[in-house]
ZAMAR-585085 format. One record per residue: residue number from 1; x, y, z of N, C-alpha, C, O in turn; residue in three letters. Coordinates in Angstrom, 2 decimals, always signed. Example, Ala and Ser with C-alpha at 12.3 -4.5 7.8 and 13.67 -1.06 7.14 Angstrom:
<recs>
REC pos     nxx     nyy     nzz    caxx    cayy    cazz     cxx     cyy     czz     oxx     oyy     ozz code
REC   1  +13.19   -5.69   +7.80  +12.30   -4.50   +7.80  +13.20   -3.30   +7.80  +14.24   -3.32   +8.46  ALA
REC   2  +12.85   -2.25   +7.08  +13.67   -1.06   +7.14  +12.90   +0.03   +7.87  +13.41   +1.14   +8.04  SER
</recs>
This chain:
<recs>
REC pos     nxx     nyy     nzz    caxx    cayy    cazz     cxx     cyy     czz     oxx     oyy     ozz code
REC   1   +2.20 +130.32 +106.47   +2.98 +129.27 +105.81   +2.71 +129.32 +104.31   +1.58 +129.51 +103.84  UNK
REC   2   +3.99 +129.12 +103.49   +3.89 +129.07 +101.97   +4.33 +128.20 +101.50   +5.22 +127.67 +102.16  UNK
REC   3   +4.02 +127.62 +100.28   +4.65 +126.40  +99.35   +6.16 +127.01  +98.87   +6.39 +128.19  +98.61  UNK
REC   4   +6.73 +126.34  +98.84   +8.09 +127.12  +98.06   +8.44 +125.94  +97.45   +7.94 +124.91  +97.90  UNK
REC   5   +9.48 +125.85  +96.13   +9.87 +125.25  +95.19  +10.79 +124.51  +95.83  +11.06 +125.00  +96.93  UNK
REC   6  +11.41 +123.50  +95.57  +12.54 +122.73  +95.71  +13.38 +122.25  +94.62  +14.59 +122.34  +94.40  UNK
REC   7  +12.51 +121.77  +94.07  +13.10 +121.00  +92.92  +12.22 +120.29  +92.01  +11.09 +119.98  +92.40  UNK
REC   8  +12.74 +119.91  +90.47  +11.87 +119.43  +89.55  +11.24 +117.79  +89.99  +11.78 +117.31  +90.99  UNK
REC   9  +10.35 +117.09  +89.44   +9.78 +115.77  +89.85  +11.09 +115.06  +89.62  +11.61 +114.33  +90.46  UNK
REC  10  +11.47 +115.26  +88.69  +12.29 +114.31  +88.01  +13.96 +114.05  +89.27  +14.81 +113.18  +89.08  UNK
REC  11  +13.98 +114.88  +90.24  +15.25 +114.46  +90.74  +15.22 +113.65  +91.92  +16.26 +113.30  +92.47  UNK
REC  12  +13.62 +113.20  +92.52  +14.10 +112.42  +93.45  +12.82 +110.86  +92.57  +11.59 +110.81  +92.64  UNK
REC  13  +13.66 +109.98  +91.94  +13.09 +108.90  +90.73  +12.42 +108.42  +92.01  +12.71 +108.86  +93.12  UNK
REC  14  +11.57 +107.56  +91.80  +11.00 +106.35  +92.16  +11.76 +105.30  +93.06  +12.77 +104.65  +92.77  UNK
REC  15  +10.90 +105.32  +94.42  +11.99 +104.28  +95.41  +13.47 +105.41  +95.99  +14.03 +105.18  +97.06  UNK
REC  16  +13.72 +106.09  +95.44  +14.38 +106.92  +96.21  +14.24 +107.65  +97.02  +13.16 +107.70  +97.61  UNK
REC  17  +15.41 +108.57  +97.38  +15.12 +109.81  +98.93  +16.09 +110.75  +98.47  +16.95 +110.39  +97.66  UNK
REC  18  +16.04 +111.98  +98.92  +17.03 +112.97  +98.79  +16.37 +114.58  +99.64  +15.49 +115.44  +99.63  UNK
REC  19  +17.32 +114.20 +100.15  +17.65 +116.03 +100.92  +17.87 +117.24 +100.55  +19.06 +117.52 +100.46  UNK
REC  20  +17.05 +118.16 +100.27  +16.99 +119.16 +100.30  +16.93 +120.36 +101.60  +16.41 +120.07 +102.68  UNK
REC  21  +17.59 +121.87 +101.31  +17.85 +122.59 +102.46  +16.84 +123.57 +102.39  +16.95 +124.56 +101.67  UNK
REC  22  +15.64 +123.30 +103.25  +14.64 +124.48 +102.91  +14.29 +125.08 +103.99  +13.80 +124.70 +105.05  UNK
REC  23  +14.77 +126.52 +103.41  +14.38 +127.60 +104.76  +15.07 +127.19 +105.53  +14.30 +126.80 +106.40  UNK
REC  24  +16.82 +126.83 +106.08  +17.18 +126.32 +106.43  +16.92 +124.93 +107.30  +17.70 +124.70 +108.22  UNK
REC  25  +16.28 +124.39 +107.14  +15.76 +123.29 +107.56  +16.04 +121.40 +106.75  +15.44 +121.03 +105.74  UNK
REC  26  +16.62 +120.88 +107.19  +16.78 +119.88 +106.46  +15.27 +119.16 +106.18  +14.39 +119.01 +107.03  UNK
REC  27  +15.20 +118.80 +104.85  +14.01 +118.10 +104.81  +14.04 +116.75 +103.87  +14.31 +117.10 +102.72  UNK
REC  28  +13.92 +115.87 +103.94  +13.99 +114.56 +103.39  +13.06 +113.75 +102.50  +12.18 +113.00 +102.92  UNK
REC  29  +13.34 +113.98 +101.29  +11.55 +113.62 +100.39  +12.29 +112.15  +99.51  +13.40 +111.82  +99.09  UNK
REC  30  +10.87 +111.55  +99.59  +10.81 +110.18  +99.42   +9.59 +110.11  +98.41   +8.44 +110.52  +98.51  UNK
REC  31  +10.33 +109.38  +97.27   +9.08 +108.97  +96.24   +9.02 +107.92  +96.24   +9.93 +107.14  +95.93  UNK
REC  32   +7.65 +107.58  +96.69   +7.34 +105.99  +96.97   +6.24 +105.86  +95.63   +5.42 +106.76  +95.47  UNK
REC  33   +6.28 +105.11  +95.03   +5.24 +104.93  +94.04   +4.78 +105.91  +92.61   +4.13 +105.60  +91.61  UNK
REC  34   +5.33 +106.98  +92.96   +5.30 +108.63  +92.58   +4.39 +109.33  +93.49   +3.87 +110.41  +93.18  UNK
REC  35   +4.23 +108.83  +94.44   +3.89 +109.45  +95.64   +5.07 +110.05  +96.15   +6.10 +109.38  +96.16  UNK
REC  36   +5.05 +111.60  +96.72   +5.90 +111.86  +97.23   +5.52 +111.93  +99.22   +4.41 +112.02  +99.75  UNK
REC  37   +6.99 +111.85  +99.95   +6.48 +112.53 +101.67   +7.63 +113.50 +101.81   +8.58 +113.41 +101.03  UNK
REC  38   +7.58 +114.36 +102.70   +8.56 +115.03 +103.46   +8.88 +115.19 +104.55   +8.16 +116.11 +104.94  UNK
REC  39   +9.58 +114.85 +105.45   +9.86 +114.63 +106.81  +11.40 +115.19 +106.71  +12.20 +115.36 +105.79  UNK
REC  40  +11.38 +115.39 +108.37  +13.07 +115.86 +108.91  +14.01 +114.90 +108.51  +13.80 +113.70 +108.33  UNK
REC  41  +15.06 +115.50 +108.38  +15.84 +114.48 +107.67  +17.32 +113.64 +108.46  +18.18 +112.81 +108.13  UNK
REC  42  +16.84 +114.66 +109.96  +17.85 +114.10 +111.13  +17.48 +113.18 +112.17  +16.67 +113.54 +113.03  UNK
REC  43  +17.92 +112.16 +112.18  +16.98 +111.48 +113.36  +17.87 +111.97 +114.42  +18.97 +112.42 +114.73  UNK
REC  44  +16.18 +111.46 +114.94  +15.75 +112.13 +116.55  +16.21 +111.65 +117.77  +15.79 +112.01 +118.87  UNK
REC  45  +17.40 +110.53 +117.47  +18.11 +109.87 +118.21  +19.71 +110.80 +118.27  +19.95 +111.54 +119.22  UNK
REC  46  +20.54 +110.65 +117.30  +21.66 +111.04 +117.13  +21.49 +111.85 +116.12  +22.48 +111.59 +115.43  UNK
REC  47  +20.85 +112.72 +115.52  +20.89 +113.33 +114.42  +21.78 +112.90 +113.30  +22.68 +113.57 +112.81  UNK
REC  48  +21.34 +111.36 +112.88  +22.33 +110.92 +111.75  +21.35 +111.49 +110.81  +20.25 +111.93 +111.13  UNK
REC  49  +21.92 +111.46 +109.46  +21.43 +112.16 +108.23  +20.66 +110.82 +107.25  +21.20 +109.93 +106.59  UNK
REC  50  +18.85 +111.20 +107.57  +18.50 +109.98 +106.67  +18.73 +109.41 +105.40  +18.87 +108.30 +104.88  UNK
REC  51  +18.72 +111.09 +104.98  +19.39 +111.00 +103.44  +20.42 +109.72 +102.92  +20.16 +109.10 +101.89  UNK
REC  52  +21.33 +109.48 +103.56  +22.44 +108.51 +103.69  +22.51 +107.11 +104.23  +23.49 +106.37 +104.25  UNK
REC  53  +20.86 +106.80 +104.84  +20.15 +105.77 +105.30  +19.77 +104.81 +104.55  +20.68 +104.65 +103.74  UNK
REC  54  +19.03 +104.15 +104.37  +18.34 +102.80 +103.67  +16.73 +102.89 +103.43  +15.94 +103.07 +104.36  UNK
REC  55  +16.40 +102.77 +102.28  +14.81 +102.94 +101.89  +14.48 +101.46 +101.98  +14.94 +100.72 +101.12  UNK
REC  56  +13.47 +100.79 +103.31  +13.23  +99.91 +103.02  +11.72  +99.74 +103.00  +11.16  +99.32 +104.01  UNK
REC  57  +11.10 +100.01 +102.04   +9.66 +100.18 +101.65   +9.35 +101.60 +101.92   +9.93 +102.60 +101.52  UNK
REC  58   +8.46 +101.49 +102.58   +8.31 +102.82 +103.72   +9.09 +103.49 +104.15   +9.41 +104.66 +103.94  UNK
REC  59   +9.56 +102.41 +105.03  +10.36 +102.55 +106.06  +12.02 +103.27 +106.11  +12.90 +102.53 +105.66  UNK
REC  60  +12.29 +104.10 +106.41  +13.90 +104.74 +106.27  +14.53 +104.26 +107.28  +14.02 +104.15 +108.39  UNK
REC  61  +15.80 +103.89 +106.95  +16.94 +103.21 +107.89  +17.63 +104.35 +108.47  +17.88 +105.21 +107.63  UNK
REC  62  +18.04 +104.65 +109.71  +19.25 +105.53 +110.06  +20.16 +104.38 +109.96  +20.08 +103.18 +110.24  UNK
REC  63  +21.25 +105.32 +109.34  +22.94 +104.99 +109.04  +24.29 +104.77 +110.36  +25.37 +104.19 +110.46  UNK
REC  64  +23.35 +105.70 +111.22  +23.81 +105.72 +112.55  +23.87 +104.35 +113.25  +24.78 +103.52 +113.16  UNK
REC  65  +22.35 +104.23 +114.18  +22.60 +103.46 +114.92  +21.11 +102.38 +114.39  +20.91 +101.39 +115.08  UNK
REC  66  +20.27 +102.62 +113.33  +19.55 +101.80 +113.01  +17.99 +102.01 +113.09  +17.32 +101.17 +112.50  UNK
REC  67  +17.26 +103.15 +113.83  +16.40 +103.61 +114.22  +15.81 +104.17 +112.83  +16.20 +104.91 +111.92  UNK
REC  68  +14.53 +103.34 +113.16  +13.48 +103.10 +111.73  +12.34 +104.73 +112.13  +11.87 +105.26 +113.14  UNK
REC  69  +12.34 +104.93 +110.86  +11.35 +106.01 +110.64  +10.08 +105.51 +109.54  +10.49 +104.94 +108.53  UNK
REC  70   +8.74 +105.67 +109.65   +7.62 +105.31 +108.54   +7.94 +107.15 +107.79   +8.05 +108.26 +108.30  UNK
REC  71   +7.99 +106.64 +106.39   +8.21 +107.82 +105.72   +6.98 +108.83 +105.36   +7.06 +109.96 +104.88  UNK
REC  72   +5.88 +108.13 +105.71   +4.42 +108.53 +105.23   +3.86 +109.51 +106.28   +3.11 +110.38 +105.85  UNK
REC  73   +4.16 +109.47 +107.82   +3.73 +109.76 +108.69   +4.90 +110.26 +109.32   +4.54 +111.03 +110.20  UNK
REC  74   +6.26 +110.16 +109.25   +7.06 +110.60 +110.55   +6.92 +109.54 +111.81   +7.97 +109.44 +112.44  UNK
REC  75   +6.30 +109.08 +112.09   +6.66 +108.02 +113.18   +7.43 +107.05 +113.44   +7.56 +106.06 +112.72  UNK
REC  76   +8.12 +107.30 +114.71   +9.49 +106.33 +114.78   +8.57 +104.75 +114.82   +7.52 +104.50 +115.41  UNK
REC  77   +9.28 +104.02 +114.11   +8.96 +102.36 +114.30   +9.98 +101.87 +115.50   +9.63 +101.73 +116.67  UNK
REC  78  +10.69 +101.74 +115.22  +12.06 +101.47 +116.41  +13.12 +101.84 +116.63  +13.70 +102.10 +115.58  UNK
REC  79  +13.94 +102.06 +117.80  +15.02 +102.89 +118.35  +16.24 +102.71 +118.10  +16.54 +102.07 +117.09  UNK
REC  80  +17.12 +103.15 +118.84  +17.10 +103.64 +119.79  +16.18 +105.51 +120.13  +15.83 +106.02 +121.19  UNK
REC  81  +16.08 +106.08 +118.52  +15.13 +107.22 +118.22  +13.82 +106.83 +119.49  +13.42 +105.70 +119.78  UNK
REC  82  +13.43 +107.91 +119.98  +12.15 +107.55 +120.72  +11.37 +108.46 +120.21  +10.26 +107.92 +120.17  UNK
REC  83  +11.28 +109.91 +119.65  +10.83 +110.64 +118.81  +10.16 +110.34 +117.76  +10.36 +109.21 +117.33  UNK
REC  84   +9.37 +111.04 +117.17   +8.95 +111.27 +115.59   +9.40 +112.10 +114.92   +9.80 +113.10 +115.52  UNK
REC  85   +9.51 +112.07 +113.83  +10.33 +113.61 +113.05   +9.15 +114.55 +112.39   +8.00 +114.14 +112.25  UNK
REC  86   +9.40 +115.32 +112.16   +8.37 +116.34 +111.61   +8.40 +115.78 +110.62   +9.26 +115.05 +110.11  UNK
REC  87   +6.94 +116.27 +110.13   +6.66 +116.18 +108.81   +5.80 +117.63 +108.08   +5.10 +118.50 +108.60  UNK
REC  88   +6.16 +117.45 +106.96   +5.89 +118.92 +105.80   +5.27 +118.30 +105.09   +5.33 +117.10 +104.83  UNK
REC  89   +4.37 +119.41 +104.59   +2.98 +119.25 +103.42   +3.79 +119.49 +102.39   +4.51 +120.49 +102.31  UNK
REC  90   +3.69 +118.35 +101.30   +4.14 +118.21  +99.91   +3.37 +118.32  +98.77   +2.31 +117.71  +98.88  UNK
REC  91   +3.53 +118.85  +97.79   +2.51 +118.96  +96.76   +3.78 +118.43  +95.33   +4.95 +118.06  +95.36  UNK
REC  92   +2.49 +118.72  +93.90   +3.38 +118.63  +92.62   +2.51 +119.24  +91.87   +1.44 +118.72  +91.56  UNK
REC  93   +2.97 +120.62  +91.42   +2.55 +121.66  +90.59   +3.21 +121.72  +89.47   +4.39 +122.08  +89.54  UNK
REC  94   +2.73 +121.44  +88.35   +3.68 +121.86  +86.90   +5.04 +121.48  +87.07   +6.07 +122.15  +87.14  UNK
REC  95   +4.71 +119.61  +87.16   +6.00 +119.06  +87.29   +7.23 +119.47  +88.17   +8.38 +119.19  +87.84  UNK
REC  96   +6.80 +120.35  +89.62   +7.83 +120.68  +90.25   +7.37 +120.32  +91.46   +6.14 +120.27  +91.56  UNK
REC  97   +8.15 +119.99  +92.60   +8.19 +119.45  +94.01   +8.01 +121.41  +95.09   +8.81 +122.33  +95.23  UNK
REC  98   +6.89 +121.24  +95.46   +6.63 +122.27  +96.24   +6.68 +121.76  +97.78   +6.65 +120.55  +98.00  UNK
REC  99   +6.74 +122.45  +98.57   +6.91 +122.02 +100.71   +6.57 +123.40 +100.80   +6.92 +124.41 +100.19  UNK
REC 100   +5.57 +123.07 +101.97   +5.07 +124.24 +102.66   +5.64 +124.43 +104.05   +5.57 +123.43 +104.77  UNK
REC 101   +6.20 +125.53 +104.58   +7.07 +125.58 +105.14   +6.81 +126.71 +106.37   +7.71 +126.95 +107.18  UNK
</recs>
């Protein structure tokens, strides 16, 4: 497994989320605080696209049918999702967003 680049700090601000396609893999990064996480970005219910969901603290909304994800850990909070989504090791090297993959 290797770190690979995604993108600069600066494109996913504070309190936001955004999707990136790495290694074909959808992956979903969330800057909470300037903390960043990375997790799957399809839930594990209907594969709705979190990206397009609701940041509510932590917590990511699916757009679908409502099924809460903790963004820190991947663990479903509530359903209809019964799953967890993966999660990827995130780093920040010389102002750029690295995922190990």
């Amino acid at each position: 497994m290797k770190f690979i680049e995604i993108s600069k700090v600066e494109a996913v601000v504070v309190g936001s989320m955004k999707m990136f396609l790495v290694e074909g893999q959808e992956v979903l990064v969330v800057n909470l605080d300037a903390k960043f996480y990375a997790m799957g970005n399809r839930c594990t219910h209907a594969r709705g696209d979190l990206s397009k969901g609701r940041l509510e603290g932590k917590i990511v909304v699916c757009p679908r049918h409502g099924s809460k994800f903790d963004v820190t850990n991947g663990s479903r909070i509530s359903g209809p999702a019964k799953d967890n989504l993966p999660v990827f090791e995130i780093k920040v090297e010389d102002k750029s967003l690295k995922i190990k993959v």
